[in-house]
C-alpha positions as CSV (number, residue, x, y, z in Angstrom):
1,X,35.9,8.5,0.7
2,X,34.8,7.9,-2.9
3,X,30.8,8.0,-4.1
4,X,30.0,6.4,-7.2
5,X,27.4,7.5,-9.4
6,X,25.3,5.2,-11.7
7,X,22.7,6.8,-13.6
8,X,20.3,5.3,-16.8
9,X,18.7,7.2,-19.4
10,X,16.0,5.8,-21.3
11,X,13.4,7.9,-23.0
12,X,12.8,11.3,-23.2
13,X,15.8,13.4,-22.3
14,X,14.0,17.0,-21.3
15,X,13.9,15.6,-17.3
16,X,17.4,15.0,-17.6
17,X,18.8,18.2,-16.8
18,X,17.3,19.0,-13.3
19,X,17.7,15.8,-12.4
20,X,21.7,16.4,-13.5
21,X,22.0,19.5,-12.3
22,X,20.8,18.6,-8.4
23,X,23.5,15.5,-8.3
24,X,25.9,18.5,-8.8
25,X,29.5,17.9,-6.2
26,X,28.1,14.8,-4.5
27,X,30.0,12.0,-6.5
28,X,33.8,11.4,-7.5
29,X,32.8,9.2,-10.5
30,X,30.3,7.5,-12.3
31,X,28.9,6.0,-15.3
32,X,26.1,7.1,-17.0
33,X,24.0,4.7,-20.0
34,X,22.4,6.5,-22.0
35,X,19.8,4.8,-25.0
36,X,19.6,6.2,-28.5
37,X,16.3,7.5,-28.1
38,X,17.9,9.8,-25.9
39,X,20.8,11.1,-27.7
40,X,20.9,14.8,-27.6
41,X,24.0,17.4,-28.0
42,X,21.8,19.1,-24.8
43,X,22.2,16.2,-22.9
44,X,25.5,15.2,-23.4
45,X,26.6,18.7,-22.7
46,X,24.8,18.8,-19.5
47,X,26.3,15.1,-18.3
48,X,29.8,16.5,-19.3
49,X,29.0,19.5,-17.4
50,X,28.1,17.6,-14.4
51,X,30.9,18.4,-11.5
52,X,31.7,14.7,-11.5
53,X,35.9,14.6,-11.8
54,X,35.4,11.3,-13.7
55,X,32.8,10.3,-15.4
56,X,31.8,7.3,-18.3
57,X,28.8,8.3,-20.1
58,X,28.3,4.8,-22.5
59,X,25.5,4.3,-25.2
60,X,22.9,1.4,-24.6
61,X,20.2,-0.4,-26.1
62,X,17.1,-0.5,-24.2
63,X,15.8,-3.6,-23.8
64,X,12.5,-3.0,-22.2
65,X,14.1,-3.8,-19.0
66,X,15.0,-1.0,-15.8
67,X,15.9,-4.1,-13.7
68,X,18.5,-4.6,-16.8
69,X,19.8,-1.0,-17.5
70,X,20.5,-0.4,-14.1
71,X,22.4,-3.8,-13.7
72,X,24.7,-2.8,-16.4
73,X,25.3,0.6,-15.1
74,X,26.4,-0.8,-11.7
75,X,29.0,-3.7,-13.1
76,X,30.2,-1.2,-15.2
77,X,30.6,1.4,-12.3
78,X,32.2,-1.1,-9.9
79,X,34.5,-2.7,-12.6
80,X,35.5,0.8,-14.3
81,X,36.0,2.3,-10.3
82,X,36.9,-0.4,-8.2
83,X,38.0,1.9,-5.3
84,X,34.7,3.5,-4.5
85,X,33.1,3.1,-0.9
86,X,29.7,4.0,-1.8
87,X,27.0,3.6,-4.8
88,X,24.6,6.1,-5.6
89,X,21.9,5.1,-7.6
90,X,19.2,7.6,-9.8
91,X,17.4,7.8,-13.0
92,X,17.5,10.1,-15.3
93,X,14.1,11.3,-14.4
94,X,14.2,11.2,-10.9
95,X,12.8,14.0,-9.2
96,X,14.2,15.0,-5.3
97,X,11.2,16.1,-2.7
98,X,11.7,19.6,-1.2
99,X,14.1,19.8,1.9
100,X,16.6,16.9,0.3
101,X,19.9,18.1,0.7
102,X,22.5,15.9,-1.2
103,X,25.2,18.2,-0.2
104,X,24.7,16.7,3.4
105,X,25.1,12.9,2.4
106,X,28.9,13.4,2.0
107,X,29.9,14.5,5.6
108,X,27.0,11.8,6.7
109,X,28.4,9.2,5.1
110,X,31.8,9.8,6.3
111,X,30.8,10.6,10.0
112,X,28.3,7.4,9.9
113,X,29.5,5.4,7.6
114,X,26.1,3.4,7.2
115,X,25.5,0.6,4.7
116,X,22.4,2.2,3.2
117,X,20.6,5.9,2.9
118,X,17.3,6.2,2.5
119,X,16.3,9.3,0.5
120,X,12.7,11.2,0.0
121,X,12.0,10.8,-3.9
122,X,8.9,12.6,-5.3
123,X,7.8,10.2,-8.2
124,X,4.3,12.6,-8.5
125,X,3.0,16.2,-7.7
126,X,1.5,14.8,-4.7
127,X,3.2,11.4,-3.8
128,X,6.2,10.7,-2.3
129,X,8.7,7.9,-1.2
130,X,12.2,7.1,0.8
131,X,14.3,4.8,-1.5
132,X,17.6,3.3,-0.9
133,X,19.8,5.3,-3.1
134,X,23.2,4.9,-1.6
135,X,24.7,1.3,-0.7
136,X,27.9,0.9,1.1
137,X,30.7,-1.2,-1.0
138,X,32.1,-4.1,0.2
139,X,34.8,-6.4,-0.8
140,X,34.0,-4.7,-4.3
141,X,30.5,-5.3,-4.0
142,X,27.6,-4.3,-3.1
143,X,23.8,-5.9,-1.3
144,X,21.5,-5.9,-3.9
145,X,20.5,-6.1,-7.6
146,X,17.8,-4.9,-9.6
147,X,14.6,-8.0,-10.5
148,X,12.3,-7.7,-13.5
């Protein structure tokens, strides 16, 4: 079984690295977009650091659209890695709630093998959320697409 990272970067690259660092041995590949007002030699050392056997980290430029960045990322992911069986979605700022355990998903996935996982994102100090991060590939493709 093969999990497929795609990851944007827009902004400020300090949040980054956590975020990088707890993704850490969950995915086989991925692509990464990262915009110019991002570019640091910090932040591509920490993306080529990240435990992810292969990995295509490509400039972009933002155009004022999440919807849009993380459209690109995912053609590029599914046309670069064809063979995956599951997408895994993040941004580069995302921040996992206490008690997720992403080293879990794999032997989940590959026990269950469901079409979609639901996982606890803290997007505040206080407030929290379950997201779809992971969707099952099918036929090459995958159920949804980011709107805005």
């Amino acid at each position: 079984m093969k999990i497929g990272l795609h990851m944007i970067v827009a902004g400020d690259p300090s949040p980054v690295i956590p975020c990088i660092e707890s993704q850490s041995g969950l995915c086989d590949c991925g692509v990464i977009l990262v915009d110019s007002k991002s570019d640091s030699d910090d932040l591509y050392s920490a993306l080529i650091n990240m435990n992810i056997p292969h990995l295509a980290i490509r400039r972009y430029v933002w155009e004022s659209s999440f919807a849009r960045a993380r459209n690109t990322a995912l053609e590029k992911l599914l046309l670069n890695f064809p063979n995956i069986d599951y997408v895994y979605w993040v941004d580069g700022d995302d921040i996992w709630a206490p008690g997720t355990n992403l080293s879990d998903l794999r032997e989940k996935l590959e026990k269950e093998q469901p079409e979609a996982v639901n996982l606890l994102y803290q997007y505040s100090s206080t407030a929290k959320l379950y997201r779809n991060r992971i969707w099952k590939v099918i036929n090459g493709e995958v159920p949804y697409f980011w709107r805005g």
